[in-house]
Structure formats: C-alpha cells, structure tokens
N, CA, C and O atoms as a GROMACS GRO file, in nm:
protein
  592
    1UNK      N    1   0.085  -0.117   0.000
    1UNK     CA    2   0.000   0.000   0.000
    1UNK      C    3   0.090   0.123   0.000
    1UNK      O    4   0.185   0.116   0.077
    2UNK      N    5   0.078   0.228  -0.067
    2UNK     CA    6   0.142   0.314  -0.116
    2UNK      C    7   0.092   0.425  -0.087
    2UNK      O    8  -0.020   0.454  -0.129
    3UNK      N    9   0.160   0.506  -0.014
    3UNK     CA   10   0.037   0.728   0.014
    3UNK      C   11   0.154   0.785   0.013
    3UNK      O   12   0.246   0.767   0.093
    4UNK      N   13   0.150   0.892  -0.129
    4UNK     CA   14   0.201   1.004  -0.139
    4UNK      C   15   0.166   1.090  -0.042
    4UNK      O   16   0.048   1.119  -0.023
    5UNK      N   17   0.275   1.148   0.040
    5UNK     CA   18   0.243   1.301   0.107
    5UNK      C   19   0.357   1.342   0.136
    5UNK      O   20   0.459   1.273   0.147
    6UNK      N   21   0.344   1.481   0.152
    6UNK     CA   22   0.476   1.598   0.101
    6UNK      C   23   0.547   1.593   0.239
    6UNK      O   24   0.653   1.656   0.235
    7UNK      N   25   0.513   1.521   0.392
    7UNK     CA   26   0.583   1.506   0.523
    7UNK      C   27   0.615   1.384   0.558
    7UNK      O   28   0.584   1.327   0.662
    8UNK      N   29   0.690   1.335   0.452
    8UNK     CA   30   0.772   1.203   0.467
    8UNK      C   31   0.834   1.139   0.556
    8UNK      O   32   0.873   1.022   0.561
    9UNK      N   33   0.844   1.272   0.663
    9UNK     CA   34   0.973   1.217   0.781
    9UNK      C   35   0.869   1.196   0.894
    9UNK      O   36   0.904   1.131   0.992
   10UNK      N   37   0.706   1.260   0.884
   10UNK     CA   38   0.647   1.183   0.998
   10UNK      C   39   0.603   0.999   0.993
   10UNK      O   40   0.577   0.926   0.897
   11UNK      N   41   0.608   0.975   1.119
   11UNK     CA   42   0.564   0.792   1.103
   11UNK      C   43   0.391   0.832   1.126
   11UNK      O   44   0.332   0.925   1.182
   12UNK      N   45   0.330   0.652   1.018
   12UNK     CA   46   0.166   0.674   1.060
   12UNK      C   47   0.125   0.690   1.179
   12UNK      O   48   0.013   0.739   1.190
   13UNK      N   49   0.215   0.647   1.328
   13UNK     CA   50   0.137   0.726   1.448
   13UNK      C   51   0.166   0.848   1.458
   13UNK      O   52   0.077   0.898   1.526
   14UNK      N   53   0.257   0.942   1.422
   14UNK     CA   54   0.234   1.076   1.419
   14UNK      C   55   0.160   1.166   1.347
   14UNK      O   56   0.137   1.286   1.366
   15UNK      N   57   0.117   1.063   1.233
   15UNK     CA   58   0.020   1.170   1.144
   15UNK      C   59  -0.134   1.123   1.179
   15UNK      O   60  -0.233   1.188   1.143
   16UNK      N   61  -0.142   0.972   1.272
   16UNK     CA   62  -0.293   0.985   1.344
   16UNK      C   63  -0.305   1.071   1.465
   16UNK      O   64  -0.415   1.098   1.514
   17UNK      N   65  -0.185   1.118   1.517
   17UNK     CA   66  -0.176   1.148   1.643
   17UNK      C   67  -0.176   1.298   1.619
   17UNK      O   68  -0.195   1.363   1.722
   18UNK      N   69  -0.159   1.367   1.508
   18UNK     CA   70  -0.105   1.465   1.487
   18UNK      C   71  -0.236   1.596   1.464
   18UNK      O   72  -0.343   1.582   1.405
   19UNK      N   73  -0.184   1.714   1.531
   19UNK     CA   74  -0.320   1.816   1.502
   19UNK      C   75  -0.328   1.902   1.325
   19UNK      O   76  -0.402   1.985   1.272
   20UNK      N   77  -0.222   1.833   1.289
   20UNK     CA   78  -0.243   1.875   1.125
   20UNK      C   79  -0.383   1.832   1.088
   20UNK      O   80  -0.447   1.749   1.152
   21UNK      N   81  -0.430   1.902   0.970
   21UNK     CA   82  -0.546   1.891   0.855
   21UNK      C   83  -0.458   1.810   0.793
   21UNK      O   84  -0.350   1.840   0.743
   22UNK      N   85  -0.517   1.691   0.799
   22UNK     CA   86  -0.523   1.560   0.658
   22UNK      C   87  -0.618   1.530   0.582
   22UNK      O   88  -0.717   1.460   0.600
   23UNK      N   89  -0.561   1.618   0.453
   23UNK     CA   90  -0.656   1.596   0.331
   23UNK      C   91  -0.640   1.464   0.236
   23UNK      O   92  -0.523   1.448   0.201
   24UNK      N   93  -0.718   1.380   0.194
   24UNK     CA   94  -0.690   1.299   0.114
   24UNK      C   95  -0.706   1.335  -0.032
   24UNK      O   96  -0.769   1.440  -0.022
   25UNK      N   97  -0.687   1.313  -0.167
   25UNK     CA   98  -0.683   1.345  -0.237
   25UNK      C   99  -0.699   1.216  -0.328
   25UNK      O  100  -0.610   1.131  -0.337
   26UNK      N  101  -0.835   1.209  -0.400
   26UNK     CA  102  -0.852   1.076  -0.480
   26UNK      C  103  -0.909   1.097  -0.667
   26UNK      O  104  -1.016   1.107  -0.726
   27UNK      N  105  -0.767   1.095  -0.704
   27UNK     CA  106  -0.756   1.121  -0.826
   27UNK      C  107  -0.710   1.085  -0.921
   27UNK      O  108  -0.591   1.094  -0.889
   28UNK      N  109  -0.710   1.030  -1.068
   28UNK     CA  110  -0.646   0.943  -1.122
   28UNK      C  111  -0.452   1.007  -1.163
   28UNK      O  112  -0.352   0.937  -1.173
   29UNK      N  113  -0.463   1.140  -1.175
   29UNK     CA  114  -0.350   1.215  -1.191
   29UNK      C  115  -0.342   1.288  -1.057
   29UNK      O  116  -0.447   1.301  -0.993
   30UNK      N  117  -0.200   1.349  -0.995
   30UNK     CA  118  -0.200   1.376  -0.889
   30UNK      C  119  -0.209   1.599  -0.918
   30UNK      O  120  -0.166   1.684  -0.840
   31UNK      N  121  -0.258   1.613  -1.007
   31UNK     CA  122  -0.249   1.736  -1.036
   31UNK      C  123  -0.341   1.831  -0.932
   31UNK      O  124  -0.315   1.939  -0.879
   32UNK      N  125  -0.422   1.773  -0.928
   32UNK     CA  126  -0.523   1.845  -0.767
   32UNK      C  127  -0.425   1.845  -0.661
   32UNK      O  128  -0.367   1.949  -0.630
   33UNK      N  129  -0.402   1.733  -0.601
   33UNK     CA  130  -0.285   1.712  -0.497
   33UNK      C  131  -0.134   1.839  -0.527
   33UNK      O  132  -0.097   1.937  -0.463
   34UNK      N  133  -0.099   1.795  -0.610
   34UNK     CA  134   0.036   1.926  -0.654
   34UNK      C  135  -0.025   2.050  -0.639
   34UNK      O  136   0.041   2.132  -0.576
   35UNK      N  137  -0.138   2.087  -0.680
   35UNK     CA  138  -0.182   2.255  -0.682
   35UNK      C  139  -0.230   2.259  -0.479
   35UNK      O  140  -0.229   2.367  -0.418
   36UNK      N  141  -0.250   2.188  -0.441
   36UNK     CA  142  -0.326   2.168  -0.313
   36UNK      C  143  -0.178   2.226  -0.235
   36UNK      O  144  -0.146   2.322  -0.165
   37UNK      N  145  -0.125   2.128  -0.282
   37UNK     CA  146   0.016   2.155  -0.195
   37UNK      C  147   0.091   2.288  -0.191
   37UNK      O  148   0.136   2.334  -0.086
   38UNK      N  149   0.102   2.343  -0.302
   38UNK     CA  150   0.152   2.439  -0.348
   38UNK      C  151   0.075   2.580  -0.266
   38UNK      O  152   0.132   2.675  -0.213
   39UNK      N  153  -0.090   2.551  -0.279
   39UNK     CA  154  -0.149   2.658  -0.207
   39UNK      C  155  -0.159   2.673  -0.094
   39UNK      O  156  -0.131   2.785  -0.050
   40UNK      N  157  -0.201   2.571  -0.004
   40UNK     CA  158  -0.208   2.526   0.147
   40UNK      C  159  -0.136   2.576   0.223
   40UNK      O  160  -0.037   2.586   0.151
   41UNK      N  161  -0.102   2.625   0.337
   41UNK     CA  162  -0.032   2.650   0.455
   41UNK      C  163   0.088   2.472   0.464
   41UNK      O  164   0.060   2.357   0.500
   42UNK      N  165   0.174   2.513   0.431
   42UNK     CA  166   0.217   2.362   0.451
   42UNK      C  167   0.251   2.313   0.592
   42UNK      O  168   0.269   2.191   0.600
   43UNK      N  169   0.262   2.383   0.701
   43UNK     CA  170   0.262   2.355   0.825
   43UNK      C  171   0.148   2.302   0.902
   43UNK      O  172   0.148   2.214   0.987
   44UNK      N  173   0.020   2.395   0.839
   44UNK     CA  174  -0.060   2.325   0.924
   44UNK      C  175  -0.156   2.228   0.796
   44UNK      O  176  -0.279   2.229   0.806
   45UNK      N  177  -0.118   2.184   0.734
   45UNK     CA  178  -0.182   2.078   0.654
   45UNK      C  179  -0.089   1.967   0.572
   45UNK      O  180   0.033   1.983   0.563
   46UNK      N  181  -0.154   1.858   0.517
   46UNK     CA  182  -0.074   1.740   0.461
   46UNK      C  183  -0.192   1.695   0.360
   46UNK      O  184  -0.308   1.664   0.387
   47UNK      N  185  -0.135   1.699   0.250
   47UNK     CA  186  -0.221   1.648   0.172
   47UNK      C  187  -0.103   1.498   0.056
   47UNK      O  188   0.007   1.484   0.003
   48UNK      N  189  -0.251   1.419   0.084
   48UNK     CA  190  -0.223   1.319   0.027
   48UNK      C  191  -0.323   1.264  -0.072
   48UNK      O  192  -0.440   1.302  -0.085
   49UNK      N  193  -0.241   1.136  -0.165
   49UNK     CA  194  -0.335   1.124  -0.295
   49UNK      C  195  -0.302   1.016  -0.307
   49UNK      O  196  -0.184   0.980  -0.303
   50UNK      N  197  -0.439   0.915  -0.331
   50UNK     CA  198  -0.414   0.813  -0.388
   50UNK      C  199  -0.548   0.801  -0.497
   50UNK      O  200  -0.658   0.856  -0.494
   51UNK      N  201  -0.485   0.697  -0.601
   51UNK     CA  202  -0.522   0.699  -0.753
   51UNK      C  203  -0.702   0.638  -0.726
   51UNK      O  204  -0.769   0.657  -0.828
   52UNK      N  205  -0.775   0.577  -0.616
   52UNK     CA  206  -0.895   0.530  -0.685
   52UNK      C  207  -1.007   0.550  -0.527
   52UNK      O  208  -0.969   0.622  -0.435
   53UNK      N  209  -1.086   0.505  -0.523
   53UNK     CA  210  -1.192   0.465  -0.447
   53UNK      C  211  -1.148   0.366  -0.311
   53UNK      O  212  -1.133   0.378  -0.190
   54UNK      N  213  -1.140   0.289  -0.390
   54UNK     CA  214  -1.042   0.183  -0.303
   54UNK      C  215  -0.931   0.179  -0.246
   54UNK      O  216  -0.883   0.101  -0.164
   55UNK      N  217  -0.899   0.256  -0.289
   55UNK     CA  218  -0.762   0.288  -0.269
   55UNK      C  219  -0.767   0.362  -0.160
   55UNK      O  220  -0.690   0.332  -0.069
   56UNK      N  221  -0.840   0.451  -0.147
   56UNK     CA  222  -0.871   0.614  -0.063
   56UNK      C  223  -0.903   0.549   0.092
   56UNK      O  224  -0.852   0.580   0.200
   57UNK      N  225  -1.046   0.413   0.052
   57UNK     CA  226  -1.100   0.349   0.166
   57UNK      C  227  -0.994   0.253   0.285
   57UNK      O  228  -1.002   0.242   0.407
   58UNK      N  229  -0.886   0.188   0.172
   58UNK     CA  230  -0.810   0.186   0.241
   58UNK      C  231  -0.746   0.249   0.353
   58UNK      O  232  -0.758   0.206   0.467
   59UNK      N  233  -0.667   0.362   0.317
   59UNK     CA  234  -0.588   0.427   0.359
   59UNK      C  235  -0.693   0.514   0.514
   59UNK      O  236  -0.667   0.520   0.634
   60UNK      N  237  -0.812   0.570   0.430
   60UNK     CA  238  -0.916   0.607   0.552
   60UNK      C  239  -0.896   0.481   0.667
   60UNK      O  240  -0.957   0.516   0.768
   61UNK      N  241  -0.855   0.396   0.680
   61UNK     CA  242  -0.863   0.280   0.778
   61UNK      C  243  -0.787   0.310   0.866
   61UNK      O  244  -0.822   0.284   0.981
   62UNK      N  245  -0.624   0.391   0.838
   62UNK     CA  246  -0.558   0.400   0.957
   62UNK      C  247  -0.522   0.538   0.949
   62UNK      O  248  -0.458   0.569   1.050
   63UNK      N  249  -0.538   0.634   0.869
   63UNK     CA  250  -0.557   0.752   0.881
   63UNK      C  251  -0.693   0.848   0.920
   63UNK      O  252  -0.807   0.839   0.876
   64UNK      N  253  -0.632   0.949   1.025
   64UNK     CA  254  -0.838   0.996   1.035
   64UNK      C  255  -0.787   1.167   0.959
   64UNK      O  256  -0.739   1.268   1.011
   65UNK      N  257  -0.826   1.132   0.817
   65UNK     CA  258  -0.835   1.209   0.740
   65UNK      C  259  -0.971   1.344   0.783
   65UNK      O  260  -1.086   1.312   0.811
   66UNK      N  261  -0.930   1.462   0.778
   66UNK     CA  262  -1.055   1.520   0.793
   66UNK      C  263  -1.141   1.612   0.664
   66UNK      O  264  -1.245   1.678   0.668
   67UNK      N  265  -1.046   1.583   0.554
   67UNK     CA  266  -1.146   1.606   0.440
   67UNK      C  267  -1.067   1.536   0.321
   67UNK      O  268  -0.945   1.531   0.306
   68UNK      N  269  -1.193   1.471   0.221
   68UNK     CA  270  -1.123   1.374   0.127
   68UNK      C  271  -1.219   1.449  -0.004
   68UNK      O  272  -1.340   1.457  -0.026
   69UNK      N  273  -1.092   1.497  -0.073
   69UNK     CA  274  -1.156   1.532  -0.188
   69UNK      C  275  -1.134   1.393  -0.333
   69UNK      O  276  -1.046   1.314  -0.368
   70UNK      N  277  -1.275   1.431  -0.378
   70UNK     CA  278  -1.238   1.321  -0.511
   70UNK      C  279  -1.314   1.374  -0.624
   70UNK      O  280  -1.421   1.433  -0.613
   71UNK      N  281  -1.244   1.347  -0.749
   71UNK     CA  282  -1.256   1.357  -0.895
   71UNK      C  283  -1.294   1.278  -0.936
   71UNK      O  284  -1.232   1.173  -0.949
   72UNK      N  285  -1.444   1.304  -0.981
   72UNK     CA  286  -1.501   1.192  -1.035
   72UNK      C  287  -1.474   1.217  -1.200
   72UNK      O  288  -1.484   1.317  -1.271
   73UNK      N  289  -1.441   1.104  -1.221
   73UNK     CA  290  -1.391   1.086  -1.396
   73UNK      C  291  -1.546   1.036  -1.450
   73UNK      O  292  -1.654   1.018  -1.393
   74UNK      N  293  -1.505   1.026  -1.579
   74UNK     CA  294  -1.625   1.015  -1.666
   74UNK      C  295  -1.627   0.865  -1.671
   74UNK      O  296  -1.730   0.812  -1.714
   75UNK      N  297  -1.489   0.760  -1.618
   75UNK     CA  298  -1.468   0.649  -1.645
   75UNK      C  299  -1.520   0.574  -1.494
   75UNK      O  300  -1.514   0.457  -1.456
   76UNK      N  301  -1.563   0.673  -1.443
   76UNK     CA  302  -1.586   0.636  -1.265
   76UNK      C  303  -1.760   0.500  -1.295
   76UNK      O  304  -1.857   0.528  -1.365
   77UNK      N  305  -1.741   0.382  -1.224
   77UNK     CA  306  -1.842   0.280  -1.206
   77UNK      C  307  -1.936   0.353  -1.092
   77UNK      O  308  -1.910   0.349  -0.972
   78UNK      N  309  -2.046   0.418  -1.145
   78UNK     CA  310  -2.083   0.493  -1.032
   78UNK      C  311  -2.143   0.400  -0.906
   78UNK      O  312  -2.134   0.416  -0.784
   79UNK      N  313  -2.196   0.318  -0.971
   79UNK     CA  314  -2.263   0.190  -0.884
   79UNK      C  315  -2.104   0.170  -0.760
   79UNK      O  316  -2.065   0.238  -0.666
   80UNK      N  317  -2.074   0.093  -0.800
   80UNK     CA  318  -1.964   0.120  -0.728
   80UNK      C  319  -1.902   0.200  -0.616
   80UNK      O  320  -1.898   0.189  -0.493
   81UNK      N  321  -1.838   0.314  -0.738
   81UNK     CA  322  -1.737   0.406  -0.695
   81UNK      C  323  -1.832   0.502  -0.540
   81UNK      O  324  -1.789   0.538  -0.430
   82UNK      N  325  -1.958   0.514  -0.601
   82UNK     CA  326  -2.054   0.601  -0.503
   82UNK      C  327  -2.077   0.489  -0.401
   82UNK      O  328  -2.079   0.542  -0.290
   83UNK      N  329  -2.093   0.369  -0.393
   83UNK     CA  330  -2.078   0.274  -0.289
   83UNK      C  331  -1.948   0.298  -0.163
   83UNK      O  332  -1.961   0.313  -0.042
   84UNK      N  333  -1.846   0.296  -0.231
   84UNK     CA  334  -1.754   0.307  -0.175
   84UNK      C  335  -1.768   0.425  -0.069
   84UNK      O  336  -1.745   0.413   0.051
   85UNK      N  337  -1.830   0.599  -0.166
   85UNK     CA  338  -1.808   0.676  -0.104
   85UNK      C  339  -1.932   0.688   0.035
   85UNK      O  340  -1.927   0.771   0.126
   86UNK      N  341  -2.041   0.578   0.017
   86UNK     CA  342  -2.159   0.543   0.105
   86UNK      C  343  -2.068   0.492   0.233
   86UNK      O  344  -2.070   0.542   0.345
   87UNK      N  345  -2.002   0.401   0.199
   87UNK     CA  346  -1.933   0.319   0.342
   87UNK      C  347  -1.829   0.418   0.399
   87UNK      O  348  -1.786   0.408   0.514
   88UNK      N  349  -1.792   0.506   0.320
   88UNK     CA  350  -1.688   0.592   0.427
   88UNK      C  351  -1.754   0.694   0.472
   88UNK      O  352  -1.709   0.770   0.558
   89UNK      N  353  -1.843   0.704   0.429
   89UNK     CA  354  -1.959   0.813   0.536
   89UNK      C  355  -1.985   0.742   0.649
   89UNK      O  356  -1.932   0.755   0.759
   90UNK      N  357  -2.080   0.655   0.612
   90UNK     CA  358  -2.056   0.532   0.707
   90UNK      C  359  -2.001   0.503   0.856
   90UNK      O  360  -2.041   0.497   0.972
   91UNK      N  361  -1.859   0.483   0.760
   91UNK     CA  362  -1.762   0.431   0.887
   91UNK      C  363  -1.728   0.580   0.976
   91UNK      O  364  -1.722   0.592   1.098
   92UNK      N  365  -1.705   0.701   0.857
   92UNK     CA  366  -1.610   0.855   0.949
   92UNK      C  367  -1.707   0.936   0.917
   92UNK      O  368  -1.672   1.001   0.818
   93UNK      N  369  -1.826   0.969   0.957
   93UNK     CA  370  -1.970   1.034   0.990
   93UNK      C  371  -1.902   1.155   1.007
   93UNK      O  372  -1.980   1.250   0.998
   94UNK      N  373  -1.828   1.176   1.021
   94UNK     CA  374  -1.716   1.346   1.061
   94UNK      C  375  -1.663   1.350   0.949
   94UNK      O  376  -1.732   1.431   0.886
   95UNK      N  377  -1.557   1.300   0.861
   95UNK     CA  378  -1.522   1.345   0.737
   95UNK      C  379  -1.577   1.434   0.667
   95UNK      O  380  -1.696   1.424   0.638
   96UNK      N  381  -1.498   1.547   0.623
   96UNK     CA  382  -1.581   1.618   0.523
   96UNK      C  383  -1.531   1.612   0.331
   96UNK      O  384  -1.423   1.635   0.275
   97UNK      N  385  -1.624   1.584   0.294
   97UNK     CA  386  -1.631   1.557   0.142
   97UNK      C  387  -1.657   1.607   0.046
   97UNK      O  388  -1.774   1.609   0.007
   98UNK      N  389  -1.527   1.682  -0.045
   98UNK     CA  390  -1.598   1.767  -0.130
   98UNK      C  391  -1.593   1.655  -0.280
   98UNK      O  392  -1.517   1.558  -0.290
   99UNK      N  393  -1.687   1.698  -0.377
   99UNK     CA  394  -1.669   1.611  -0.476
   99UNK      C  395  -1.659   1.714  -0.610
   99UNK      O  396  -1.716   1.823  -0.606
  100UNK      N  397  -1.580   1.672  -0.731
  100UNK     CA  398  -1.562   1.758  -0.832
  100UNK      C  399  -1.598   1.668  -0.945
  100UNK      O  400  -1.527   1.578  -0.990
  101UNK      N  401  -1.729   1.705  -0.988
  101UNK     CA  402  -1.762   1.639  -1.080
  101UNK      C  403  -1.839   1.747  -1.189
  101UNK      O  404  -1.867   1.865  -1.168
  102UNK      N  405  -1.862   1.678  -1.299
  102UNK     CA  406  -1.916   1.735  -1.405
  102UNK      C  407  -2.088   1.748  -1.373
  102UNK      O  408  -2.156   1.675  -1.300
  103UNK      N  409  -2.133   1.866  -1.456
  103UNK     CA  410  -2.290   1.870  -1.434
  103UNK      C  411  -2.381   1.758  -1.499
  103UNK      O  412  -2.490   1.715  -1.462
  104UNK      N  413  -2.296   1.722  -1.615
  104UNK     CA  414  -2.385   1.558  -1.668
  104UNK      C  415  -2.418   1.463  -1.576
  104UNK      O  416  -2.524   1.410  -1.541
  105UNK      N  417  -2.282   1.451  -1.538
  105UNK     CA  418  -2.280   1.343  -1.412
  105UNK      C  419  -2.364   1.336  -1.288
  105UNK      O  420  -2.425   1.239  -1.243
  106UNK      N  421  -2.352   1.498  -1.230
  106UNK     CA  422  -2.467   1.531  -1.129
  106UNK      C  423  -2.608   1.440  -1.170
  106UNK      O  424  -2.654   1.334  -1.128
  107UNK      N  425  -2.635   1.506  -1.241
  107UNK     CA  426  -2.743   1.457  -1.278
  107UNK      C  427  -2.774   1.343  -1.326
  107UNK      O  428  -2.896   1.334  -1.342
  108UNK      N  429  -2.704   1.234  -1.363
  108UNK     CA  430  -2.734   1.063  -1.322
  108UNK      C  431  -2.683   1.050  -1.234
  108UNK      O  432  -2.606   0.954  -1.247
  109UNK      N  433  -2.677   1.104  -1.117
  109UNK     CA  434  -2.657   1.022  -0.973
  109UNK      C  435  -2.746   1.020  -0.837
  109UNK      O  436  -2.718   1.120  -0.771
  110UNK      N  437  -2.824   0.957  -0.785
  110UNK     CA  438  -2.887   0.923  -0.723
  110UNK      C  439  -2.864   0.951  -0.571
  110UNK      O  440  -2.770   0.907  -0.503
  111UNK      N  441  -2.939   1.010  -0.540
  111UNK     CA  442  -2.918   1.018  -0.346
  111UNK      C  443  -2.820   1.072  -0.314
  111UNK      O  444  -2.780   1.033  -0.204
  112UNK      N  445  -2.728   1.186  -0.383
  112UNK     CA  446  -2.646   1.247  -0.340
  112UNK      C  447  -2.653   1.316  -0.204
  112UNK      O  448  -2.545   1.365  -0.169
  113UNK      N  449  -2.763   1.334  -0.114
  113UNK     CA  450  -2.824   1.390   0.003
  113UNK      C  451  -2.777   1.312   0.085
  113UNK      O  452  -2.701   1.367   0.165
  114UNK      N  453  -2.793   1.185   0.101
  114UNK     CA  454  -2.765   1.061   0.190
  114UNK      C  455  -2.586   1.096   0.167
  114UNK      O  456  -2.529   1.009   0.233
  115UNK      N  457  -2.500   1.170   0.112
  115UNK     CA  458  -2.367   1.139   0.145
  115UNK      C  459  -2.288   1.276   0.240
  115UNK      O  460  -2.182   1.286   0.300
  116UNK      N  461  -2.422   1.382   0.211
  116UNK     CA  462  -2.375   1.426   0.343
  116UNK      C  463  -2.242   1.504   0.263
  116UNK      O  464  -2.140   1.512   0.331
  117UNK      N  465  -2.236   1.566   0.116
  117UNK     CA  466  -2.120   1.640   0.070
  117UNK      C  467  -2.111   1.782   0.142
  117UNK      O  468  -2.205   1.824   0.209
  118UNK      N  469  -2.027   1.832   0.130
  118UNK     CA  470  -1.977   1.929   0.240
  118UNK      C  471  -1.964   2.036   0.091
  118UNK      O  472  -2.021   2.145   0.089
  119UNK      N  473  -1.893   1.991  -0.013
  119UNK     CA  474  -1.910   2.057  -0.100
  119UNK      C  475  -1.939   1.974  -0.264
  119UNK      O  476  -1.932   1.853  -0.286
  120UNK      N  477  -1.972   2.086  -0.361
  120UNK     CA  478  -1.964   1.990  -0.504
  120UNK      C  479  -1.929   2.135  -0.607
  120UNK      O  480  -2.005   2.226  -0.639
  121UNK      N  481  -1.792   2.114  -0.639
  121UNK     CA  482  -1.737   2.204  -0.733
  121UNK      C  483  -1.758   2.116  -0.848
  121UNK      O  484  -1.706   2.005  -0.849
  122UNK      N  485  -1.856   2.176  -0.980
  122UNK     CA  486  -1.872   2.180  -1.099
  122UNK      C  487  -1.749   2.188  -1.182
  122UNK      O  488  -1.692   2.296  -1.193
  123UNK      N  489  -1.698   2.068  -1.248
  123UNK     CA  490  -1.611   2.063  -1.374
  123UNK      C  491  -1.671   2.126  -1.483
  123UNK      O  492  -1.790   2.110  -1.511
  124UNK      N  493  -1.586   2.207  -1.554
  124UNK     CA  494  -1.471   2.219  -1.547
  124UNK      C  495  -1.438   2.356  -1.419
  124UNK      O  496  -1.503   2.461  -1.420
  125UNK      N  497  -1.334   2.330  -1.324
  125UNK     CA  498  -1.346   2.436  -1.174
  125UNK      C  499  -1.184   2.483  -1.204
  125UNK      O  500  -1.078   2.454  -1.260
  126UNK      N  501  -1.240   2.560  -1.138
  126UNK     CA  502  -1.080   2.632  -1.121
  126UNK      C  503  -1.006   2.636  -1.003
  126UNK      O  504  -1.074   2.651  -0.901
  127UNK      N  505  -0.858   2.626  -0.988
  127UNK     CA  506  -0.784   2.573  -0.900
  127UNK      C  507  -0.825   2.642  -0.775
  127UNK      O  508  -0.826   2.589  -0.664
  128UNK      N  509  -0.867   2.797  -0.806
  128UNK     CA  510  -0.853   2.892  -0.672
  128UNK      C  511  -1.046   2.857  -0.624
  128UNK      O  512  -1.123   2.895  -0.536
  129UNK      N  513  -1.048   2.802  -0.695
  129UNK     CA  514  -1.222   2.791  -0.605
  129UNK      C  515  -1.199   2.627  -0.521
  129UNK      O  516  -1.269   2.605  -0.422
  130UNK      N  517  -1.116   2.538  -0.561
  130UNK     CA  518  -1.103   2.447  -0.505
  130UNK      C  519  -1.034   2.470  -0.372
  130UNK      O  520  -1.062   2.398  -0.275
  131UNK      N  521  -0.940   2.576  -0.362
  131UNK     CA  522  -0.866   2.618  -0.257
  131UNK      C  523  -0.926   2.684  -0.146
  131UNK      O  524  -0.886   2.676  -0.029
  132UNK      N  525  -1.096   2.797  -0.217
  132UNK     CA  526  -1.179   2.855  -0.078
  132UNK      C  527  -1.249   2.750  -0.095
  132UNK      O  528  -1.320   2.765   0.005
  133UNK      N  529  -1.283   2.663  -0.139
  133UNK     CA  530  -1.354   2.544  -0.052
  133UNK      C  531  -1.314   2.487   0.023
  133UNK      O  532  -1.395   2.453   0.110
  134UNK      N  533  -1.159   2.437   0.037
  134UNK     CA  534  -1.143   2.357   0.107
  134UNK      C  535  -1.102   2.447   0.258
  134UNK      O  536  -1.069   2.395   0.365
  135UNK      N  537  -1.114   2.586   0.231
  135UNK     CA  538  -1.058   2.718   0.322
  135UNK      C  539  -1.174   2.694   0.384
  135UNK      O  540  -1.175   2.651   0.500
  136UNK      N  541  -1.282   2.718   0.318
  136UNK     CA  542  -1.446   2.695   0.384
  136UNK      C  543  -1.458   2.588   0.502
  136UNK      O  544  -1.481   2.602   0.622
  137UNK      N  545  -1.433   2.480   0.425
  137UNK     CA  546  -1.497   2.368   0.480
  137UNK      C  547  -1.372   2.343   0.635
  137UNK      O  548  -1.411   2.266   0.724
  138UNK      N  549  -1.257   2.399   0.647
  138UNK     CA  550  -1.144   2.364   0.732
  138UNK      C  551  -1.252   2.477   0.826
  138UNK      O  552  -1.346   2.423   0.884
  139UNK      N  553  -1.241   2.589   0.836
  139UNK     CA  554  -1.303   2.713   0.862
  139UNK      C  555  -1.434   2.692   0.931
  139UNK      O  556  -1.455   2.779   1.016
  140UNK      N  557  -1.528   2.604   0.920
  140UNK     CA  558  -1.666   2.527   0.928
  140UNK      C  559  -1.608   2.401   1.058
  140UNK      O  560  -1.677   2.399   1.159
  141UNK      N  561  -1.499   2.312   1.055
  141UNK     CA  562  -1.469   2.211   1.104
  141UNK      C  563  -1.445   2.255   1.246
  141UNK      O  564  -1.395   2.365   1.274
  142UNK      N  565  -1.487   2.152   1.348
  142UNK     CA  566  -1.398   2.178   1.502
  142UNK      C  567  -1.304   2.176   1.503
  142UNK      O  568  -1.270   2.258   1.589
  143UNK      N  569  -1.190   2.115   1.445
  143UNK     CA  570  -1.044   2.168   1.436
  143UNK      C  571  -1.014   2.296   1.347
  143UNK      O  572  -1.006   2.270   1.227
  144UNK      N  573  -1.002   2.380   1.369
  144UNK     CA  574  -1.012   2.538   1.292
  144UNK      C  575  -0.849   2.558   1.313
  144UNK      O  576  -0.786   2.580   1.416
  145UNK      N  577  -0.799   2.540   1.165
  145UNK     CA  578  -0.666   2.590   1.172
  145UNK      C  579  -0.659   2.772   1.117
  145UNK      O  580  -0.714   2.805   1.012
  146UNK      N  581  -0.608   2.843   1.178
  146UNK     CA  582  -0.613   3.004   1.098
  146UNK      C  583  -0.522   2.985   1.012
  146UNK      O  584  -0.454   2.883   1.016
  147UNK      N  585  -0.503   3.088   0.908
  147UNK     CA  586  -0.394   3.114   0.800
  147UNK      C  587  -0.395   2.987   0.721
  147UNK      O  588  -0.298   2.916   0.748
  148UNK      N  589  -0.459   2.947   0.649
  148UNK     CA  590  -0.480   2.831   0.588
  148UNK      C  591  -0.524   2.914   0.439
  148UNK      O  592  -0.555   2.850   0.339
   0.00000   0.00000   0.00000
C-alpha cells in the first residue's frame, strides 16, 4: 500500500496522532494534490493522494483524514465508486467531502443527500475555487486551523 504526502519524515502514528489537517486526495493524476500543496499552509496541513476509491478506503482505515476530496472521472463505475463513497460516510460520519464532478454526471446520480457532501465544485473548476472550498470547509470544522 502506497500514500504520497509531502511530510515524509512523519511515522503513521504521528500523522494519526497529529493536530495537522489531513486531506486525502482521490484522483487518477496527482495534479489536484500538486496545486493543493503548493497553495495550502504547509505547516498546518498534509495532503495526500491516492489513484482510486479503493484505494482512498483503504488508507481512511488507519488515517483519520478530515477532508477527502475526489474527482469523479467520466470512467468512474458509479454503482460502485458512489458505494464506496456510502461506506466511508458510514464508517467517518465526521469526514468532510468535497466532490468535483461534471454537471452531466450530477445529474445521473442518485441520493447524493444521503452522502452528506460538504461541497460539489462543478467541472470544469478552477484551481482557486477548489482552494476557498477547502478554506471553507477547514473554517466550518472543530479543528479550525487560521492562516490556511
């Protein structure tokens, strides 16, 4: 099992233990993740990315991520992929979830209410609206980091 993140020198009990913002990042290219990084306060946040659904659910297992953004592709099994994102509501009822998907897509998907999104930036989005969302949604959270 494999997680990119830009604080390499902490171990996984310091980054469960740790009062950083852990963002997950679930995307087939890591280009969200690179711009994330680049904008973020890098002290008080860590953002990480892994390539799928499964992948993400994993990693949610021993990390307590407090917001997981994901890109839904046009190639995404929604049956599925939206399953996946059902059980990690599920399991981390606190997670907050923004999703970036296209307006086609919106609209064949079913029960988006039941997942409890925190946000939904419309493809095609731009980098700096992904950045006050996730400013928003940190800003909104009981862990409130400033200067973010």
């Amino acid at each position: 099992m494999h997680l990119s993140y830009k604080h390499s020198h902490l171990s996984i009990k310091e980054l469960v233990m740790s009062d950083i913002y852990k963002i997950l990042v679930a995307e087939q290219k890591a280009l969200i993740s690179k711009h994330l990084k680049q904008k973020l306060n890098r002290k008080q946040t860590l953002v990480f990315t892994v390539h799928s659904m499964s992948e993400a659910i994993d990693h949610l297992k021993f990390i307590d991520f407090n917001i997981l953004v994901v890109d839904v592709q046009s190639n995404w099994n929604d049956q599925n992929d939206f399953q996946i994102l059902r059980s990690i509501r599920w399991m981390l009822p606190q997670i907050r979830i923004i999703l970036l998907i296209s307006k086609e897509k919106i609209k064949k998907i079913d029960n988006l209410e039941g997942l409890e999104i925190s946000d939904l930036i419309s493809k095609p989005w731009k980098n700096k609206d992904l950045v006050i969302s996730i400013t928003n949604v940190i800003e909104k959270s009981p862990i409130c980091l400033s200067k973010i």
